[in-house]
ROMARTI-585774 format. One record per residue (C-alpha): residue in three letters; x, y, z. Coordinates in nm, 4 decimals, padded with zeros to 6 digits. Layout:
BEGIN
R  residu         x         y         z
R     ALA         X         Y         Z
...
This chain:
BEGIN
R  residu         x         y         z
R     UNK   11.6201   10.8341   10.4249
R     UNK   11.7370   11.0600   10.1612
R     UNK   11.6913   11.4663   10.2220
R     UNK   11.3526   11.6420   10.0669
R     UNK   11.5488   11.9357   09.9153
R     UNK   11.6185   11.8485   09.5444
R     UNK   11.9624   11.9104   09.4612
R     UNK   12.2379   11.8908   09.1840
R     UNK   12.6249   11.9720   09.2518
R     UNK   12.9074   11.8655   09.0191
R     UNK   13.1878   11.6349   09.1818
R     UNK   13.4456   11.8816   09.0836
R     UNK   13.7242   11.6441   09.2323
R     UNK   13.6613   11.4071   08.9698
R     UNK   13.5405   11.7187   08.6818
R     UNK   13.7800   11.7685   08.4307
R     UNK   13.7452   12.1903   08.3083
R     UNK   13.9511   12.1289   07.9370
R     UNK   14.0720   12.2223   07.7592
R     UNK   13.8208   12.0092   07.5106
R     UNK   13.8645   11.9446   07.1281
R     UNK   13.5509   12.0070   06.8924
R     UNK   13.4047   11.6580   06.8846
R     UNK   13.5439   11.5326   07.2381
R     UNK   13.2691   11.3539   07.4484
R     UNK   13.2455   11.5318   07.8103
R     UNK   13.1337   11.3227   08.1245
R     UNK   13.0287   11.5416   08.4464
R     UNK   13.0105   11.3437   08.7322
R     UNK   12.7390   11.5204   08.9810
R     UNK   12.5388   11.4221   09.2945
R     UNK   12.1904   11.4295   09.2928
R     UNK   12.0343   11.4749   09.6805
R     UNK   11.6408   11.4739   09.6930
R     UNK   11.3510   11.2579   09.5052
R     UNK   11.3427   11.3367   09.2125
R     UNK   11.0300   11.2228   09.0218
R     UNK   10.9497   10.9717   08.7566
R     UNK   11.0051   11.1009   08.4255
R     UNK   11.2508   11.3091   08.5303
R     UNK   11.5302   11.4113   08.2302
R     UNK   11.8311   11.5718   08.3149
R     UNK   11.9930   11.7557   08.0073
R     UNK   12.4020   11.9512   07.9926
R     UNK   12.4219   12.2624   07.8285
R     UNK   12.7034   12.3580   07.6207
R     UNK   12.6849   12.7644   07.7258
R     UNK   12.9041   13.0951   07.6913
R     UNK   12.9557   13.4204   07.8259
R     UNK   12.6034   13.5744   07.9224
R     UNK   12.3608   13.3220   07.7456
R     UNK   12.2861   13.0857   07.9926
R     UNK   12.0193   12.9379   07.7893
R     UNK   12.3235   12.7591   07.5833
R     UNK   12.2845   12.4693   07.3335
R     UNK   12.1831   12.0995   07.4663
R     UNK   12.5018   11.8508   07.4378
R     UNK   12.3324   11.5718   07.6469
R     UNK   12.0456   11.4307   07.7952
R     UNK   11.9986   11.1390   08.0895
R     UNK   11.6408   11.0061   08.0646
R     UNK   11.6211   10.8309   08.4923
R     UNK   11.5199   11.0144   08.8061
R     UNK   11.8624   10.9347   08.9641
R     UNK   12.2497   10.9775   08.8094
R     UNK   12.5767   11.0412   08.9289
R     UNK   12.6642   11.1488   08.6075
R     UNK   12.5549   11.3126   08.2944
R     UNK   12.7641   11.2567   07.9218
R     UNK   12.7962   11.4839   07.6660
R     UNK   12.9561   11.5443   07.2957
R     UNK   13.0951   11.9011   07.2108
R     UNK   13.0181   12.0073   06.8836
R     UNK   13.2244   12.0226   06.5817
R     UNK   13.1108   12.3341   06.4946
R     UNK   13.2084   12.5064   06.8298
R     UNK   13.3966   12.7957   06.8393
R     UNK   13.7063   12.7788   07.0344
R     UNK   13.6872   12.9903   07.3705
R     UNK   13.8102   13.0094   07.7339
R     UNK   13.4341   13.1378   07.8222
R     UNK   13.2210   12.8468   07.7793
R     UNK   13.0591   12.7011   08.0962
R     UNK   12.7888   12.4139   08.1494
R     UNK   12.4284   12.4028   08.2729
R     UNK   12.2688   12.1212   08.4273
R     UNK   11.9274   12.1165   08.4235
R     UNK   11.6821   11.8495   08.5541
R     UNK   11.3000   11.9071   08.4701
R     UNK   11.0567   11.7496   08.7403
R     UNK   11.1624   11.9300   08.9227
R     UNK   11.3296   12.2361   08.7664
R     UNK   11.6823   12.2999   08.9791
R     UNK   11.9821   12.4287   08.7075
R     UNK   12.3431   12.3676   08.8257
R     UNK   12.6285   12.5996   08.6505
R     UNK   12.9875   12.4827   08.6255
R     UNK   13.3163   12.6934   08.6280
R     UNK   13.4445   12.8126   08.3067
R     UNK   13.5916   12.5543   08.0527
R     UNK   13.7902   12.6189   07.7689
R     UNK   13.7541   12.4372   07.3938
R     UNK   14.0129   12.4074   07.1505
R     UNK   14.0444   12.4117   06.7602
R     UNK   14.1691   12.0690   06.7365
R     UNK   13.9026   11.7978   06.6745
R     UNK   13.8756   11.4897   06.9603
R     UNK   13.6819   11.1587   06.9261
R     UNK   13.4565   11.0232   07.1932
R     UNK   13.6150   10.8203   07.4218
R     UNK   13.4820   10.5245   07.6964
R     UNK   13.5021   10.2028   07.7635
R     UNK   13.2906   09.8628   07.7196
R     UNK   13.2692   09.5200   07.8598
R     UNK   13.4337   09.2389   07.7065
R     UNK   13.1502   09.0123   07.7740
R     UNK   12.8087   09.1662   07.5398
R     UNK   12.5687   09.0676   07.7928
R     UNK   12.7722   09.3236   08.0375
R     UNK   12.5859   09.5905   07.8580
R     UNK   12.2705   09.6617   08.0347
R     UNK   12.1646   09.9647   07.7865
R     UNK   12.2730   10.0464   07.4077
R     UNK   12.3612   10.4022   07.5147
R     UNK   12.6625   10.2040   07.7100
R     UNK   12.5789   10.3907   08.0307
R     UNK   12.4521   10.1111   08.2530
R     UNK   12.7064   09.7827   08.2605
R     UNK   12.6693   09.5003   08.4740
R     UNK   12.4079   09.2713   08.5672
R     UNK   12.0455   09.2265   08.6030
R     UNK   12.0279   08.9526   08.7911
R     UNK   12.1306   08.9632   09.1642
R     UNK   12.4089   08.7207   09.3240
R     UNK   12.5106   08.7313   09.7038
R     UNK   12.9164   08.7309   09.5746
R     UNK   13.0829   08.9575   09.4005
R     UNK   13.1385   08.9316   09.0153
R     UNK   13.4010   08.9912   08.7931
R     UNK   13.3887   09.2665   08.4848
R     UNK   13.6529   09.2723   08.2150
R     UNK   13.6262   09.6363   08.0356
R     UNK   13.8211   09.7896   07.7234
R     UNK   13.8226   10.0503   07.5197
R     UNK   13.5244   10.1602   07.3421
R     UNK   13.5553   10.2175   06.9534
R     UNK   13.9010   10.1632   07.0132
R     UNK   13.9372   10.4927   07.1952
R     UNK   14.2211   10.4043   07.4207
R     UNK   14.4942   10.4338   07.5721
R     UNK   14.3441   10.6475   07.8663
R     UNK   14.5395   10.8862   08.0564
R     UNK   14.2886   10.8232   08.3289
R     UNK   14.0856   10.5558   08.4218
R     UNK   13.9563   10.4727   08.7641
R     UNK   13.6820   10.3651   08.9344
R     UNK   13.3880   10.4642   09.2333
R     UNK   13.2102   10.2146   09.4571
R     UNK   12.9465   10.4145   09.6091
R     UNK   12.8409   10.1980   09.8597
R     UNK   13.1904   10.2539   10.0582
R     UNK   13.3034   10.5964   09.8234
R     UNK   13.5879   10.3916   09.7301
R     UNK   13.8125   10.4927   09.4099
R     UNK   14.0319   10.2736   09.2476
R     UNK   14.2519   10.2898   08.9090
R     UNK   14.1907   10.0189   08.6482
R     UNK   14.3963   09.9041   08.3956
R     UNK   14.2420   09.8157   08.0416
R     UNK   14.1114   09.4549   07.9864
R     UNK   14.1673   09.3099   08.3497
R     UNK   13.9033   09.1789   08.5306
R     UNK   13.7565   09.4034   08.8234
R     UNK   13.5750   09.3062   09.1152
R     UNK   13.2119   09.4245   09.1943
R     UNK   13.0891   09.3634   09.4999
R     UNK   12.7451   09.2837   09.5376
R     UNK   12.4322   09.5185   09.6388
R     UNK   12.7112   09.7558   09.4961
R     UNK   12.6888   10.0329   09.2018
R     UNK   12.9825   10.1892   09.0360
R     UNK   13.0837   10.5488   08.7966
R     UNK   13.3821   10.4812   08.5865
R     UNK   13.5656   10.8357   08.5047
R     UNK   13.7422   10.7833   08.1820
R     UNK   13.9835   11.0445   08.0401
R     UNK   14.1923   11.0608   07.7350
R     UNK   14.4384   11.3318   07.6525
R     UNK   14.5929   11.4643   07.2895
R     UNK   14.8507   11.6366   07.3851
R     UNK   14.6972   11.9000   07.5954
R     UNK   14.3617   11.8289   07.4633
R     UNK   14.1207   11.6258   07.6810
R     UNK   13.7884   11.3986   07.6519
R     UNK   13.6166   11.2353   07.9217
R     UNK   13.3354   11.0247   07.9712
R     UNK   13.1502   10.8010   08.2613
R     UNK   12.9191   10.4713   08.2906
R     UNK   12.7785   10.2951   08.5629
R     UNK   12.8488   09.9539   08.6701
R     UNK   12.5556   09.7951   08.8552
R     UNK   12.5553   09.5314   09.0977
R     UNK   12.2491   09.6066   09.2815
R     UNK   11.9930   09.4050   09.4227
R     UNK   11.6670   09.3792   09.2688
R     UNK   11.4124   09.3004   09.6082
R     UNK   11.0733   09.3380   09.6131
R     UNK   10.8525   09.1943   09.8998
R     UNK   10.5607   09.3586   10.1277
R     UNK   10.5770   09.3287   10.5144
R     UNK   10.2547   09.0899   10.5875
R     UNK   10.1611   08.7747   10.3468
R     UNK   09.8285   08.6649   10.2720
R     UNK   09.5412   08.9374   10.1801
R     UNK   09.5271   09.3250   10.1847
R     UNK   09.2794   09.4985   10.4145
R     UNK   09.1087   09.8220   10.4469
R     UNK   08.7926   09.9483   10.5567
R     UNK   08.6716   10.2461   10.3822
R     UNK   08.6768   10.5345   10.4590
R     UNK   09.0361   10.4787   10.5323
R     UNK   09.2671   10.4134   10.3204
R     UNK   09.4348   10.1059   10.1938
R     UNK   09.7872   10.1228   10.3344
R     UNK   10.1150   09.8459   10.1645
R     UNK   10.3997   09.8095   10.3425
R     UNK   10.6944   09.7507   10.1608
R     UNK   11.0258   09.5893   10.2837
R     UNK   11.2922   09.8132   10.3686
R     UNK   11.5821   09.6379   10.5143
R     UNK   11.6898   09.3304   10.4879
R     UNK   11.9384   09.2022   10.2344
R     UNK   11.7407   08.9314   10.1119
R     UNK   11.3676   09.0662   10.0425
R     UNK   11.4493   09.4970   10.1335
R     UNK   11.4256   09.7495   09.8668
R     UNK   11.7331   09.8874   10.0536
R     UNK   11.9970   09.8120   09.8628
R     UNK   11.8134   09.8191   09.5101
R     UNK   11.9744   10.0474   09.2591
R     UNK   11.8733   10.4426   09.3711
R     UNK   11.7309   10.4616   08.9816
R     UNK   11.4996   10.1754   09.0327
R     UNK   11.0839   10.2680   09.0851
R     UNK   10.8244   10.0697   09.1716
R     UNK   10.4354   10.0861   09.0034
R     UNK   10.1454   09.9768   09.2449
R     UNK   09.8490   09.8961   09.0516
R     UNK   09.4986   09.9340   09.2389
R     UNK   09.2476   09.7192   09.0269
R     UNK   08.9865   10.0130   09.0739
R     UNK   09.0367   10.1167   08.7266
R     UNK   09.2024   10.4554   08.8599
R     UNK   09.5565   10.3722   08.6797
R     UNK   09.8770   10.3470   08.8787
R     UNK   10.0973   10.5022   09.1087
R     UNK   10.4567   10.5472   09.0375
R     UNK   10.7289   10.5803   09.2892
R     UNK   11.0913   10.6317   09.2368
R     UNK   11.3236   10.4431   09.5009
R     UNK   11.3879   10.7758   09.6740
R     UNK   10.9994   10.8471   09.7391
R     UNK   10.9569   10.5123   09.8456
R     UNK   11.2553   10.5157   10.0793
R     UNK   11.1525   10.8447   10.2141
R     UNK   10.7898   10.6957   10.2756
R     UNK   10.9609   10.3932   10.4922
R     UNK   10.8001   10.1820   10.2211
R     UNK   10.4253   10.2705   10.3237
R     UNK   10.1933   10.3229   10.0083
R     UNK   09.8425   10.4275   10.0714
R     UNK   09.5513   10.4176   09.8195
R     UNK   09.2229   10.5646   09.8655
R     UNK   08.9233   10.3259   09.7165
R     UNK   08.6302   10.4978   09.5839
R     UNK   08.3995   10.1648   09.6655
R     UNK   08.3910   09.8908   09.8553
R     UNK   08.5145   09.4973   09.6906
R     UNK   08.2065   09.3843   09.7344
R     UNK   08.1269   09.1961   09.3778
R     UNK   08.4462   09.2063   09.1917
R     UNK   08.6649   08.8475   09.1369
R     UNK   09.0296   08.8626   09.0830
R     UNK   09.2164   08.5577   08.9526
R     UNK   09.5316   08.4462   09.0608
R     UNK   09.6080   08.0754   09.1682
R     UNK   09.2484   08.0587   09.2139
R     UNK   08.9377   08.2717   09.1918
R     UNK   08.9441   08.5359   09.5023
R     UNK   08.5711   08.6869   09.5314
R     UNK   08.4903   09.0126   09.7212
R     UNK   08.8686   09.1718   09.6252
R     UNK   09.0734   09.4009   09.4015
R     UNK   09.3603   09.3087   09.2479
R     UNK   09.6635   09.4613   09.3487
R     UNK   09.9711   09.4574   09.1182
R     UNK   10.3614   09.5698   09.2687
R     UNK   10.6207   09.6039   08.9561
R     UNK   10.9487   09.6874   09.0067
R     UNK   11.0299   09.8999   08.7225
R     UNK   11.3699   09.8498   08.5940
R     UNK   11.5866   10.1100   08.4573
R     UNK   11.8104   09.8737   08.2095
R     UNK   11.4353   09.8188   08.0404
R     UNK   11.2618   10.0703   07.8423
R     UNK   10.9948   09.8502   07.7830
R     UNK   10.8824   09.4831   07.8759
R     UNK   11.0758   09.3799   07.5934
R     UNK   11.3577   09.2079   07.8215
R     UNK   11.6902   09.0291   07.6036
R     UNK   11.9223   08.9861   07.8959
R     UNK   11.6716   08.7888   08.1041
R     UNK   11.6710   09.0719   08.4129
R     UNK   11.4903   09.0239   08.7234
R     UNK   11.1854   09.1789   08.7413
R     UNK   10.9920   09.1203   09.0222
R     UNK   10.6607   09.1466   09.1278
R     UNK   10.3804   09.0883   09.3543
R     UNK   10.0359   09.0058   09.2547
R     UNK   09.7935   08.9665   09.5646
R     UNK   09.4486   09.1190   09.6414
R     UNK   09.2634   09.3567   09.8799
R     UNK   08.9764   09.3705   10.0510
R     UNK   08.7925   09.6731   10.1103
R     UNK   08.5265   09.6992   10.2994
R     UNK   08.3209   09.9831   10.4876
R     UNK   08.2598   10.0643   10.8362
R     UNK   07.9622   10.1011   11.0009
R     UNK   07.8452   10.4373   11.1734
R     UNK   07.6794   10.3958   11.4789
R     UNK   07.4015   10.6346   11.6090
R     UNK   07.0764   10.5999   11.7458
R     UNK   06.8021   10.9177   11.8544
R     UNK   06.5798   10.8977   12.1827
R     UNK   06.3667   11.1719   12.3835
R     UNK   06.5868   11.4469   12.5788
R     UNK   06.4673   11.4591   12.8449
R     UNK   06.3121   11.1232   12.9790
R     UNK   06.1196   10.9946   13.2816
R     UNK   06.1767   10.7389   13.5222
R     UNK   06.0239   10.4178   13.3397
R     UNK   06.0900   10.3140   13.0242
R     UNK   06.2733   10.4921   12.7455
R     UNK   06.3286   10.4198   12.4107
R     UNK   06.6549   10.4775   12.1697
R     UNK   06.6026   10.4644   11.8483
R     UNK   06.9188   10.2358   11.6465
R     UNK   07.0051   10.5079   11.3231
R     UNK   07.3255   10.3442   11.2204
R     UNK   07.4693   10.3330   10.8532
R     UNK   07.5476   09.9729   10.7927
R     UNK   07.8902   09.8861   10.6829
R     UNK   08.0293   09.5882   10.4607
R     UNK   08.1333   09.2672   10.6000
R     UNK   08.2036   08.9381   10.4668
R     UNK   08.0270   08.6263   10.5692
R     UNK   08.1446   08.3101   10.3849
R     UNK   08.2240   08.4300   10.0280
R     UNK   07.9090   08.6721   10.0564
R     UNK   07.8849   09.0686   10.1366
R     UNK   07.6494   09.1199   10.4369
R     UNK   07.5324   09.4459   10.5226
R     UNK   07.3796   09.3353   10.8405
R     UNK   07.5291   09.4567   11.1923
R     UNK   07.5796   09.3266   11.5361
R     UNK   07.4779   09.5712   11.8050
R     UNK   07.5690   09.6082   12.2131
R     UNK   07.4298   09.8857   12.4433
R     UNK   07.5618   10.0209   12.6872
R     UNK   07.4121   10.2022   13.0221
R     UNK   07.6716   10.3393   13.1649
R     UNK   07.9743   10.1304   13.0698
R     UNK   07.7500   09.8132   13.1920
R     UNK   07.6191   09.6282   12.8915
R     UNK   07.2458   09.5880   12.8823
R     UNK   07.1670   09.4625   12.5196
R     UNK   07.1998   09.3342   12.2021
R     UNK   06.8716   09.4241   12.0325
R     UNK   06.8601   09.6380   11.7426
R     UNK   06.6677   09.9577   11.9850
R     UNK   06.7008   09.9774   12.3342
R     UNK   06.3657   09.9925   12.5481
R     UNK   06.5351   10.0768   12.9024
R     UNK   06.4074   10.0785   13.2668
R     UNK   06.5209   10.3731   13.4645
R     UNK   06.4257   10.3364   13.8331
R     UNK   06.5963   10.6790   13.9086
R     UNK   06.6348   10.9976   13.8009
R     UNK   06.9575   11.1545   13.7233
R     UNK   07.1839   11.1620   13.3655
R     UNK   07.3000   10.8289   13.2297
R     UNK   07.5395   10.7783   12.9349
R     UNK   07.3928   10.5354   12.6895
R     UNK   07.6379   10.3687   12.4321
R     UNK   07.6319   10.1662   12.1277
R     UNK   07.8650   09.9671   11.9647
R     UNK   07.7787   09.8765   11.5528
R     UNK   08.0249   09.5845   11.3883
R     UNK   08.0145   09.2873   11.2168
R     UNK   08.3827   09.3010   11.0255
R     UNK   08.6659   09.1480   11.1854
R     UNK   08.8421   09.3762   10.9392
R     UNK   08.6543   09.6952   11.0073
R     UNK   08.6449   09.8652   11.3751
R     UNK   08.3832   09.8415   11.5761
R     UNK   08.1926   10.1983   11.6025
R     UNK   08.1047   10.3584   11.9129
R     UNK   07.9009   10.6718   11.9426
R     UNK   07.7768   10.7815   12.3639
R     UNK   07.4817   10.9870   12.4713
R     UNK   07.3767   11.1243   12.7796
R     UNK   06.9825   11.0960   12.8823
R     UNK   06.8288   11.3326   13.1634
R     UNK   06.5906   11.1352   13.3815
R     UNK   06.3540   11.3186   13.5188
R     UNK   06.1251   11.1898   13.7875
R     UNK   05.7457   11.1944   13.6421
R     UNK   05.5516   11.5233   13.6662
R     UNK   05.3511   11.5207   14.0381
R     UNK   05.0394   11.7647   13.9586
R     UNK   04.9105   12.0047   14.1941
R     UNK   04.7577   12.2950   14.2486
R     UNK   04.6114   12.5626   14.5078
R     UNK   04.2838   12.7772   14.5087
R     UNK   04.3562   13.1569   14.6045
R     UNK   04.4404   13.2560   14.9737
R     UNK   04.5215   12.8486   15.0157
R     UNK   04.1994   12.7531   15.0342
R     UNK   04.0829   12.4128   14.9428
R     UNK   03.7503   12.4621   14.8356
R     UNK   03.5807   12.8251   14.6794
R     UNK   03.1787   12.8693   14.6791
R     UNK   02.9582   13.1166   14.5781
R     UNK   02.7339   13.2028   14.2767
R     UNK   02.7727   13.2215   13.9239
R     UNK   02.9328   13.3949   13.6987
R     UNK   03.2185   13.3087   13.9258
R     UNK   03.5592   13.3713   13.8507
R     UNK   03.9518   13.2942   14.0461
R     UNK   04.2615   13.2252   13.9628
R     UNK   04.4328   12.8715   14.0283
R     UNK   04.8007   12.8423   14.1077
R     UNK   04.9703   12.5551   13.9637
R     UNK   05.2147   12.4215   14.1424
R     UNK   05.2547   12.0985   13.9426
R     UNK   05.6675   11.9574   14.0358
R     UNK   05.7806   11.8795   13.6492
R     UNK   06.0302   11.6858   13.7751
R     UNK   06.3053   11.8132   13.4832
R     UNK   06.6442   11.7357   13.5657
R     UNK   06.7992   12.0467   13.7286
């Protein structure tokens, strides 16, 4: 899992401080720690002295980078002051470098670039590689790009295994697979330096979810998706850390967007709340599914900045469907208290959703309870109670082997049934004499409530 904390540092081991010419490309490796979110941009700063608002000298348009390229100006004004910002905007964190210096002199851009076109996975030449993932490793043959070579420096990070190794112009070099790559390149005029990095990709490209076959939920709980994590063959493990992923609901409520980070960090589990049941709506896939949304999984790549795709990448996906239905809620009313005899309970529940062939039934199944000891299956419950004393009454609603059964309990005071009685004053049974007569009768009448 990756830490929570958004963070930027520079990789000052593999930094290069100056001094630059005016025109001389910069590349700042960095590590990025944290998810950072979709759309993210992270933009360098040319700055000096006290303004540390500066002058943008490059931008990196992903979520996830380990580095961040740049061109210094031609109209800069030489200095041993300057200093870079790095700023990333969703969320906001700003990273400051240690002073730099920049010459007079005028330097050209330098970098490298694959022998082989379809090596170059972007026409910015950050990303080379391959789209397409292979179990072995593969062989890239780089030079120098607009014939900016020799290099005084040129080497090489595997950041699977944190690896670095020097390269020499035009050999072929090894990538191992599920593997990503920075190349540092550095060329120096006499004392006067220009750098630049790309990435070499290698990753996989996996997408699977951890159950086949349909989707489930039962509202009011959410829909949850599991994707694969591990596994070298179907995890999202080893995919590229820029990669994201777009889960499409079919509710009409648009889609959610997670970078590889977020997904990680989630161990793959997507929820989605559904606002109504499936009940009605088709989706089409290898046949006509009834009762279901359609749920669509995209890996989104970040070699393609639209669907447009010339190099033939992988981009996989996962069309499937859900079913959402509702659960019942089980209650039921009765008189508190009751008598020995017969009571009656009163069925109240809210029907759920459940399917029955390709139809939505709204009907329930019903079991009561006296007790724990099952007494019925009828929609009310007329009960015999032989003896007073409280009794838990249960029923169970359900009718969805995808939706829990629901359970609600009671407990009933039986009373025994009122015994009426009274006495005449003094205890006397019987009271003559002649009208207008009037006493007072004491009623000693045994309610029978339950005490």
């Amino acid at each position: 899992m990756y830490s929570n904390a958004q963070s930027i540092t520079i990789d000052n081991s593999n930094f290069v401080t100056g001094p630059y010419g005016r025109g001389s490309s910069i590349g700042v490796p960095i590590n990025v720690t944290g998810c950072f979110n979709y759309g993210n941009v992270f933009r360098l700063y040319l700055c000096r002295g006290a303004d540390s608002t500066g002058v943008e000298i490059g931008r990196f348009d992903l979520h996830f980078t380990t580095f961040i390229n740049g061109v210094i100006p031609t109209s800069t004004v030489a200095g041993n002051d300057y200093f870079l910002k790095i700023s990333s905007s969703a969320p906001v964190v700003n990273v400051y470098s240690g002073m730099i210096e920049i010459d007079t002199a005028q330097m050209n851009p330098v970098g490298v670039v694959p022998a082989q076109s379809d090596r170059v996975l972007l026409p910015n030449n950050n990303y080379y590689g391959w789209c397409t993932p292979s179990e072995n490793s593969r062989a890239i043959r780089l030079g120098a790009l607009n014939n900016s070579g020799p290099f005084s420096v040129l080497k090489i990070k595997n950041h699977n295994n944190n690896s670095i190794s020097n390269y020499t112009l035009n050999d072929n070099f090894q990538v191992d697979p599920g593997a990503y790559y920075t190349i540092y390149v550095q060329k120096n005029n006499g004392n006067i330096v220009s750098t630049r990095c790309h990435n070499i990709i290698n990753s996989t490209f996996n997408l699977s979810l951890q159950t086949s076959g349909e989707l489930r939920a039962c509202l009011p709980d959410p829909l949850k998706v599991s994707v694969n994590i591990l596994g070298a063959s179907n995890g999202i493990g080893n995919n590229f850390p820029g990669s994201a992923y777009s889960f499409s609901w079919g509710d009409n409520t648009g889609s959610d967007i997670l970078t590889h980070c977020q997904l990680i960090n989630r161990l793959g589990i997507v929820e989605h709340a559904y606002p109504s049941v499936s009940c009605g709506r088709t989706v089409q896939l290898n046949n006509i599914i009834n009762n279901a949304y359609a749920v669509n999984i995209i890996y989104l790549s970040p070699f393609l900045s639209s669907m447009a795709n010339p190099l033939n990448c992988d981009i996989p996906q996962i069309g499937t469907f859900a079913r959402v239905l509702q659960k019942p809620i089980a209650d039921f009313t009765f008189t508190n208290p009751g008598c020995v005899g017969l009571n009656t309970f009163t069925n109240r529940t809210i029907s759920g959703y459940a399917l029955s062939g390709q139809s939505c039934v709204r009907t329930q199944d019903y079991e009561w309870f006296v007790n724990g000891v099952y007494v019925s299956s009828d929609s009310n419950l007329v009960y015999n109670f032989t003896a007073p004393g409280n009794y838990v009454i249960t029923l169970k609603a359900f009718k969805s082997e995808i939706c829990d059964t629901s359970i609600v309990s009671k407990t009933i005071c039986i009373s025994p049934r009122p015994n009426a009685n009274f006495f005449f004053p003094n205890g006397l049974d019987s009271i003559k004499n002649c009208a207008p007569l009037n006493f007072t009768v004491d009623n000693r009448t045994d309610t029978g409530n339950c005490r």
